[in-house]
C-alpha positions as CSV (number, residue, x, y, z in Angstrom):
1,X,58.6,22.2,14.5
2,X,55.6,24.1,15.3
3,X,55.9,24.8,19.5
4,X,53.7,27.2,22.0
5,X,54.3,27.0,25.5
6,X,52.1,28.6,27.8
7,X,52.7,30.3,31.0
8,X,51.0,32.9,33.8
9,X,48.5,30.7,35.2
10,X,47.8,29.6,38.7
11,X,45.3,30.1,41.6
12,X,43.7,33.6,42.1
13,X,41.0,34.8,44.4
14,X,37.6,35.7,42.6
15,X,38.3,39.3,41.3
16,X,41.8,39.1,40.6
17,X,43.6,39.5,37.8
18,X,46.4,36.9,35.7
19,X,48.7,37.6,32.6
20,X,48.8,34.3,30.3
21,X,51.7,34.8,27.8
22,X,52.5,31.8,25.0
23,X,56.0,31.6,23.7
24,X,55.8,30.6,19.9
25,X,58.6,29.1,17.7
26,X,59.0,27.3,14.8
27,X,56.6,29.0,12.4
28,X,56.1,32.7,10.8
29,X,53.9,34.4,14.2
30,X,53.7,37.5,12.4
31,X,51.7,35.8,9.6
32,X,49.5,33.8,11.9
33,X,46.1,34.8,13.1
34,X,46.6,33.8,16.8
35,X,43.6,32.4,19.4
36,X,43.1,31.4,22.9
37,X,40.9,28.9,24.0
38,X,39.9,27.4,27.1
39,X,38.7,23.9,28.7
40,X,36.9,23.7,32.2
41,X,36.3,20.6,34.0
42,X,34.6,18.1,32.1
43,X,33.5,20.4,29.6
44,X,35.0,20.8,25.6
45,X,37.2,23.4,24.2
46,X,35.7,27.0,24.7
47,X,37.3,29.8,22.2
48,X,38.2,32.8,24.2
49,X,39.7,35.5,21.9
50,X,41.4,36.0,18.5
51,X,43.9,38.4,17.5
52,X,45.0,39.4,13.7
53,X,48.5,39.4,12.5
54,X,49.1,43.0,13.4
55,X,47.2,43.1,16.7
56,X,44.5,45.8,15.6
57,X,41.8,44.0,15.3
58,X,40.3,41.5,18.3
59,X,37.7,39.8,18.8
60,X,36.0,38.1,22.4
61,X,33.9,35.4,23.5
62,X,30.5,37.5,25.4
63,X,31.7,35.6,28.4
64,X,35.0,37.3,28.8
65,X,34.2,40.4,27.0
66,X,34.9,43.5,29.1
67,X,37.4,41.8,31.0
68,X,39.9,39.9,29.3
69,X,42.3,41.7,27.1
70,X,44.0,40.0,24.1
71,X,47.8,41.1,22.6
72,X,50.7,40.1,20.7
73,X,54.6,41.2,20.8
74,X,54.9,39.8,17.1
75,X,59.1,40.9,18.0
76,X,59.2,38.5,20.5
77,X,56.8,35.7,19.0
78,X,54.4,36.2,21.9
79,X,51.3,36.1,22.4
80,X,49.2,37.2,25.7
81,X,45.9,37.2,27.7
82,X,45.6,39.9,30.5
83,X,42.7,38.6,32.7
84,X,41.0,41.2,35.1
85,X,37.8,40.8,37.6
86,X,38.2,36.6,37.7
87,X,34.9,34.3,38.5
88,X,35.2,31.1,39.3
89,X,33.7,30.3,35.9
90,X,37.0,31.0,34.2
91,X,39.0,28.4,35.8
92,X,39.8,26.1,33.3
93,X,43.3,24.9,31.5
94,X,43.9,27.9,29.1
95,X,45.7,27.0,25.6
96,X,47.0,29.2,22.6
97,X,46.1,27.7,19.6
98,X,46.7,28.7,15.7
99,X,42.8,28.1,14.8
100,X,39.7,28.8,16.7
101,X,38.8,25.3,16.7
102,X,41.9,25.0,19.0
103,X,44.1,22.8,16.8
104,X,47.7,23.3,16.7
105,X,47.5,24.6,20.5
106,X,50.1,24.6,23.3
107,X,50.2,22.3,26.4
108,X,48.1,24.6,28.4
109,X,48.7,26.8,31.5
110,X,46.0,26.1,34.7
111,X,43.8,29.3,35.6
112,X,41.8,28.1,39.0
113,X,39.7,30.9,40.3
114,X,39.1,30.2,43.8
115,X,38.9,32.1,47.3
């Protein structure tokens, strides 16, 4: 059973930074192309970044470019988002997901950028 649980998120002050991480289990990470994606308030899924199988190659939504920072521990079946210089426009529920289009995704981890 395919599982990814999210974790890292919570309240930070514009500016500040957060490390998502996403626990995966119950199919072959290393073989999997890995995303996150986002949903503010009210608004659809947002794709964030990708990562390939190996981690060399990433790829970032103009939004976040800069400042976000994708990576994967394919040892320990994780994959993680270092978030650095936070607006306000990135709160949102954040989700790891096996497709861009965000299906096959986690339960989500809050991100609320706030002072």
């Amino acid at each position: 059973q395919v599982q990814l649980v999210e974790s890292g998120g919570g309240l930070v002050q514009p500016g500040g930074s957060l490390r998502l991480s996403c626990a995966a289990s119950g199919f072959n990470f290393a073989n999997q192309r890995m995303y996150w994606v986002r949903q503010a308030p009210g608004k659809g899924l947002e794709w964030v970044s990708s990562i390939n199988t190996h981690g060399g190659t990433t790829d970032y939504a103009d939004s976040v470019k800069g400042r976000f920072t994708i990576s994967r521990d394919n040892a320990k079946n994780t994959l993680y988002l270092q978030m650095n210089s936070l607006k306000s426009d990135d709160t949102a529920v954040y989700y790891c997901a096996r497709s861009r289009a965000g299906a096959s995704r986690g339960q989500g981890t809050q991100v609320t950028v706030s002072s």
